[in-house]
KEPA-906331 format. One record per atom (N, C-alpha, C): x, y, z; atom name; residue number from 1. Coordinates in Angstrom, 1 decimal. Each point is the difference from the previous one (the first is absolute). Layout:
BEGIN
u; v; w; atom; n
X; Y; Z; CA; NUM
...
//
This chain:
BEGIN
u; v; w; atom; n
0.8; -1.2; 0.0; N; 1
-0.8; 1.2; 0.0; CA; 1
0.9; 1.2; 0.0; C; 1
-0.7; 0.8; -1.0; N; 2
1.1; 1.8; 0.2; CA; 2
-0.6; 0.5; 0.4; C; 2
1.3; 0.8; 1.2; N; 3
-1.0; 1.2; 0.8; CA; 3
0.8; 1.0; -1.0; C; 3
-0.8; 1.7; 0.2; N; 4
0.4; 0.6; -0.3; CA; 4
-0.4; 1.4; 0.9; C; 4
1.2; 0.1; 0.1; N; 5
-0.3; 1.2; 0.5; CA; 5
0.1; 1.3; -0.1; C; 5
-1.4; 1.0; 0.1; N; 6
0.3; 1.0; -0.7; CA; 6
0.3; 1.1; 1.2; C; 6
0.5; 1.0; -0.4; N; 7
1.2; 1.4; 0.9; CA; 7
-1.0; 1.1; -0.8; C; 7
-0.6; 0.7; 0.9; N; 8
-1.2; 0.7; -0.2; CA; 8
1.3; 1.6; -0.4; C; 8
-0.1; 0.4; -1.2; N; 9
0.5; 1.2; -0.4; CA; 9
-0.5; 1.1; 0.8; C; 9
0.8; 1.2; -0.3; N; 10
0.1; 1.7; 0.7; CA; 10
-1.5; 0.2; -0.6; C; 10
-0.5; -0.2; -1.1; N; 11
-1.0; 0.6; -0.2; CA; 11
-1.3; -1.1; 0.3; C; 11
0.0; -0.8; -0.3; N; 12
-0.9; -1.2; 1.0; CA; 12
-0.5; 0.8; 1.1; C; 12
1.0; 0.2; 0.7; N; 13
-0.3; 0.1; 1.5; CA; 13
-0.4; 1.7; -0.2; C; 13
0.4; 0.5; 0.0; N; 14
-0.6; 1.4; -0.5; CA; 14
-1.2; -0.1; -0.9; C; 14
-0.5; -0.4; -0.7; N; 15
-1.3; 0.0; -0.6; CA; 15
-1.0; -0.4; 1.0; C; 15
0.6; -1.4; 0.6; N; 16
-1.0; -0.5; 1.0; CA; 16
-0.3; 1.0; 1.1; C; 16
0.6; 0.2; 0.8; N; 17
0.2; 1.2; 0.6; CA; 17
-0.6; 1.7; -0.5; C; 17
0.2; 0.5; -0.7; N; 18
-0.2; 1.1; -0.8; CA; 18
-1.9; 0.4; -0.6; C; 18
0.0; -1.0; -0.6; N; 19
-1.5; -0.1; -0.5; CA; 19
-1.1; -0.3; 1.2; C; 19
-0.1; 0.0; 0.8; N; 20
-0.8; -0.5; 1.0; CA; 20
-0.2; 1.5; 0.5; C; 20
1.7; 0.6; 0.2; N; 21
-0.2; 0.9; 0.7; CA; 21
-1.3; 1.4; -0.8; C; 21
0.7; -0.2; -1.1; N; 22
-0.5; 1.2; -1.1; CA; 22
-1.6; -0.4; -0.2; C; 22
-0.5; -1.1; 0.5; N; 23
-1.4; 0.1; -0.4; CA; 23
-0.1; -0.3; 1.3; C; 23
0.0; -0.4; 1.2; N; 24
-0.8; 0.7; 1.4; CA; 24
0.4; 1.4; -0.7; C; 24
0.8; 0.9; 0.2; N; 25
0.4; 1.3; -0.2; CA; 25
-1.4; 0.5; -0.6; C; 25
0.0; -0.2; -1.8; N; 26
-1.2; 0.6; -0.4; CA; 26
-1.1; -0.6; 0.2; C; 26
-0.5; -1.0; 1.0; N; 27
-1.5; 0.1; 0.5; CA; 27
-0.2; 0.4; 1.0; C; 27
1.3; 0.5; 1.1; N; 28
0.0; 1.4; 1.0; CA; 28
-0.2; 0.9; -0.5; C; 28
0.3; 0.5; -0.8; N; 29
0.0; 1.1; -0.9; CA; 29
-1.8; 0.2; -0.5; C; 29
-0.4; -0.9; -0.7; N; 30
-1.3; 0.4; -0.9; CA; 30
-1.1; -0.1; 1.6; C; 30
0.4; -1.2; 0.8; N; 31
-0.9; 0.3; 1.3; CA; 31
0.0; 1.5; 0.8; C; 31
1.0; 0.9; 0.1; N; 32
0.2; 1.2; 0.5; CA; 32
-0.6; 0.9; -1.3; C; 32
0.0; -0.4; -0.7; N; 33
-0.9; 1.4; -1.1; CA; 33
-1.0; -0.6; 0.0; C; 33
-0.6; -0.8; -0.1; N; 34
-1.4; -0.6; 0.3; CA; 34
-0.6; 0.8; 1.0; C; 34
0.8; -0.5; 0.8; N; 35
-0.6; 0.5; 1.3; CA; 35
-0.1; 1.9; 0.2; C; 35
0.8; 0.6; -0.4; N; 36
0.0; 1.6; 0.1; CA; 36
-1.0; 0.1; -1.4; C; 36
0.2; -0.7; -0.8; N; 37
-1.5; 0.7; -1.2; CA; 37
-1.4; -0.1; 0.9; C; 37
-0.1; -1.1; 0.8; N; 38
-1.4; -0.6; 1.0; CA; 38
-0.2; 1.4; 1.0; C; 38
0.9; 0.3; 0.4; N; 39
0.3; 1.0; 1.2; CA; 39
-0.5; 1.5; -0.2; C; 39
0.7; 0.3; -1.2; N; 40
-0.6; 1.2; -1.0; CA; 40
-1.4; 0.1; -0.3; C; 40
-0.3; -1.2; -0.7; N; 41
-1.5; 0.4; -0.2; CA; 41
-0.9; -0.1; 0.9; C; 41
0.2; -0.9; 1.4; N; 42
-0.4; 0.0; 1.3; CA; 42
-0.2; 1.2; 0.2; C; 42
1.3; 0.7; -0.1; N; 43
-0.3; 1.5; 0.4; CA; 43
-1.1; 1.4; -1.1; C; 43
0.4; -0.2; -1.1; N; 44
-0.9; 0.4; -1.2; CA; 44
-1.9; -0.4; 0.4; C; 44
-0.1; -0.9; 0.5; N; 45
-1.3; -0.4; 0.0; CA; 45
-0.8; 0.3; 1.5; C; 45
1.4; -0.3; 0.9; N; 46
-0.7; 0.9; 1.2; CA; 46
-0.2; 1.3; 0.2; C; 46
0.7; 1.0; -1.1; N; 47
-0.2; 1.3; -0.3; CA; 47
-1.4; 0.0; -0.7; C; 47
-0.2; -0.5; -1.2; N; 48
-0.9; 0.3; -0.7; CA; 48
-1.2; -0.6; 0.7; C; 48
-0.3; -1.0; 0.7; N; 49
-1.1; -0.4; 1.5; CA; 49
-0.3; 1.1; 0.8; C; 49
1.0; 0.8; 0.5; N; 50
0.2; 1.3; 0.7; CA; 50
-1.0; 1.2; -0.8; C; 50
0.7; 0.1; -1.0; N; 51
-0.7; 1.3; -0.6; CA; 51
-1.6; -0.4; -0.3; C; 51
-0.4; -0.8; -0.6; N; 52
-1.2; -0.9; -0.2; CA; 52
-1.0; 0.2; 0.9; C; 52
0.5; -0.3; 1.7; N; 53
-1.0; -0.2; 0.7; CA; 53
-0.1; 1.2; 0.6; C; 53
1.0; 1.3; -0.3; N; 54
-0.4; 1.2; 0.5; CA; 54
-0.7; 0.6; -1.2; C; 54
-0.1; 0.2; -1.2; N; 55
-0.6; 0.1; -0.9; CA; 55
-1.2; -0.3; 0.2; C; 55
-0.5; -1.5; -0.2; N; 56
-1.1; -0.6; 0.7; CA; 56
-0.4; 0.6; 1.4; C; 56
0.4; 0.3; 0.7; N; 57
-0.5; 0.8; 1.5; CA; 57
-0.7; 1.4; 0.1; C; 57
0.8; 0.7; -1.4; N; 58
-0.6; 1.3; -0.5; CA; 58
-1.2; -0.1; -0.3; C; 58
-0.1; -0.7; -1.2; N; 59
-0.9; -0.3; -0.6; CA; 59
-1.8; 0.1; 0.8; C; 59
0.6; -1.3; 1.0; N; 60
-0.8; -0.3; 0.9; CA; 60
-0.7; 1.3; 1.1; C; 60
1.3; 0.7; 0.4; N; 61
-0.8; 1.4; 0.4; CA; 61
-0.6; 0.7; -0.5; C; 61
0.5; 0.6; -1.2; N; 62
-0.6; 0.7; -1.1; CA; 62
-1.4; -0.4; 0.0; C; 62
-0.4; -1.4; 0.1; N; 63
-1.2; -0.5; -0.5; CA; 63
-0.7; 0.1; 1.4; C; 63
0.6; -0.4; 1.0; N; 64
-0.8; 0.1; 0.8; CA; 64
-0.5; 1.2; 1.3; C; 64
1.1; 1.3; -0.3; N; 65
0.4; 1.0; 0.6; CA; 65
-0.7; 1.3; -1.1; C; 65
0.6; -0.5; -1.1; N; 66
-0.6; 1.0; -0.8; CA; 66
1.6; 1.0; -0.5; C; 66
1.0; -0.5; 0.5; N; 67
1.1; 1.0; -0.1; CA; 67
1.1; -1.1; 0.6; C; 67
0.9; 0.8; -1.2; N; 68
1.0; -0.8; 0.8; CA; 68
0.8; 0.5; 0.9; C; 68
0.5; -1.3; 0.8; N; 69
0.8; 0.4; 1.5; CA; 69
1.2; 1.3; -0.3; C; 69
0.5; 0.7; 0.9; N; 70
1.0; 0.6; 0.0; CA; 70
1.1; -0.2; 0.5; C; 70
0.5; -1.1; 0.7; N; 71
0.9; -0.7; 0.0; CA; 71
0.2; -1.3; 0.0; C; 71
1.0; -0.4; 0.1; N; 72
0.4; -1.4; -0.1; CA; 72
-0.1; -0.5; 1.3; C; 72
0.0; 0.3; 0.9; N; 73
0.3; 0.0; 1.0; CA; 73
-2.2; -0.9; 0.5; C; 73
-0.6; 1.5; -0.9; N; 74
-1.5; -0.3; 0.7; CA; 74
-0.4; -1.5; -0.9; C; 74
1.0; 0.0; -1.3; N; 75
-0.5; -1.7; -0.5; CA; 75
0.1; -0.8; 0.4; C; 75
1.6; 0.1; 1.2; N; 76
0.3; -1.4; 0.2; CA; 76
-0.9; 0.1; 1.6; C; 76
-0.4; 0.6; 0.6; N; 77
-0.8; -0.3; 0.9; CA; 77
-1.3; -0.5; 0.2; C; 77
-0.9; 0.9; -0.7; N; 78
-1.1; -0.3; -0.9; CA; 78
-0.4; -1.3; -0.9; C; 78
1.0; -0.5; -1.0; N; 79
0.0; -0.5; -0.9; CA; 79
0.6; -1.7; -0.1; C; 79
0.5; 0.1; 1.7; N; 80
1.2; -1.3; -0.3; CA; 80
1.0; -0.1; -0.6; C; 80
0.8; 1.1; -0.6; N; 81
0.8; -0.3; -1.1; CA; 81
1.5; -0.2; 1.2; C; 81
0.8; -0.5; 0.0; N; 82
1.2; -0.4; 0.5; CA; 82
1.4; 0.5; -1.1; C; 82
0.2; 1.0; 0.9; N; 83
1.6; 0.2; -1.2; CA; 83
1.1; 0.0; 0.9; C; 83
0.7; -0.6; -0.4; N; 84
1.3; -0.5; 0.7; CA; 84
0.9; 1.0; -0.3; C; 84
0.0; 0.8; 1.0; N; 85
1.3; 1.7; -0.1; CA; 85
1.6; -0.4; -0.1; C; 85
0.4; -1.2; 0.5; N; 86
1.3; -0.3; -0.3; CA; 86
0.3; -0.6; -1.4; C; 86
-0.9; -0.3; -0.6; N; 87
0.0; -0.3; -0.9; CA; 87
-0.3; 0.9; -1.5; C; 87
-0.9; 0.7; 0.4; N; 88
-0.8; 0.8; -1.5; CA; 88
-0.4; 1.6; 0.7; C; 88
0.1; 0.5; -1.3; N; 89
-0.3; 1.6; 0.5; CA; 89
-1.5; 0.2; -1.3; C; 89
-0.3; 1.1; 1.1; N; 90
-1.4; 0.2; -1.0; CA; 90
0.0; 1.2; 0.0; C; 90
-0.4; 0.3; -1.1; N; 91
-0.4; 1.7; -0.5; CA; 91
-1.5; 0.1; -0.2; C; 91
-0.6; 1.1; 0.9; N; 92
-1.6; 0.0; -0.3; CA; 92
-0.2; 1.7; -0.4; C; 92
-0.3; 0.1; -1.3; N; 93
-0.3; 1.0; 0.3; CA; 93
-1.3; 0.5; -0.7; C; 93
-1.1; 0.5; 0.8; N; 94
-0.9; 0.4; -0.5; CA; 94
-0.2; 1.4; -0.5; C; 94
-0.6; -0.1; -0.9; N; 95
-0.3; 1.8; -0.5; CA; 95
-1.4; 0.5; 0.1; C; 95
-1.2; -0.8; 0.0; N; 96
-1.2; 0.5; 0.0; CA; 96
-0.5; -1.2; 1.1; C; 96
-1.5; -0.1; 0.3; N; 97
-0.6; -1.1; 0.8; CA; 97
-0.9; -0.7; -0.5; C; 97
0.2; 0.2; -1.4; N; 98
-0.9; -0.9; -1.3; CA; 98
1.1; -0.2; -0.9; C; 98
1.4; -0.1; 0.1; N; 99
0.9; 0.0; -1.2; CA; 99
0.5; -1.0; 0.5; C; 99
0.4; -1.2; -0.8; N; 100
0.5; -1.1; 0.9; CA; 100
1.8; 0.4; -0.2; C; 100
0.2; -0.1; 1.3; N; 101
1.4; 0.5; 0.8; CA; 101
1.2; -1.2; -1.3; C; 101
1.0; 0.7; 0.5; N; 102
1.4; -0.5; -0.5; CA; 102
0.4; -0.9; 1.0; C; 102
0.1; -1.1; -0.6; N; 103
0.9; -1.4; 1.4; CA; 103
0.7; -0.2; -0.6; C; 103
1.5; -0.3; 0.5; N; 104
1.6; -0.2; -0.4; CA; 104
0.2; -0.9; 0.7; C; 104
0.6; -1.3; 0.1; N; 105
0.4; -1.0; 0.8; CA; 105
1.4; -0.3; -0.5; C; 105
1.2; 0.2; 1.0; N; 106
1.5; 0.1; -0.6; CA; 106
0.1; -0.7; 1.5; C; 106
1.1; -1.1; -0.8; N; 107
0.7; -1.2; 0.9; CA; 107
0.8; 0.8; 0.4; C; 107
0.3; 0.0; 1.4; N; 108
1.5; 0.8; 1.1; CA; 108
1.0; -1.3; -0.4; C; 108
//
């Protein structure tokens, strides 16, 4: 019977070694941009929820007040609306009490 025996070359052992590493590497990689694209629009959608349900809250006074509120402040009491100050900034600004006001919602 022949043995034979084989002597694993410089690049053998480097390929085996090498390639494993480079593809965990890029599926760390596409998993971390996955994940920050998910994160962003998490954020994009909790803004645009935000502006929505103060919009919708106007709305609702308007209709049921007859005018709309003059601050932000008397929606969210009134109205239920929840804005999270560490998080988002709001611009209210009204010009008339039959003109539906200007709402700005900018992520801090």
């Amino acid at each position: 019977m022949r043995r034979s025996v084989f002597k694993k070359s410089a690049w053998d052992t480097l390929r085996s070694c090498v390639i494993p590493i480079i593809f965990t590497a890029a599926m760390t990689g596409m998993v971390i941009f996955g994940l920050r694209q998910v994160e962003a629009s998490s954020r994009a959608e909790g803004l645009r929820i935000l502006e929505e349900s103060i919009y919708r809250a106007v709305a609702k006074c308007y209709a049921v007040e007859g005018s709309y509120p003059d601050t932000i402040e008397y929606v969210e009491s009134q109205y239920s609306v929840h804005i999270d100050r560490s998080k988002y900034a709001v611009h209210y600004e009204i010009f008339a009490s039959n003109i539906l006001p200007e709402i700005t919602v900018i992520e801090l």
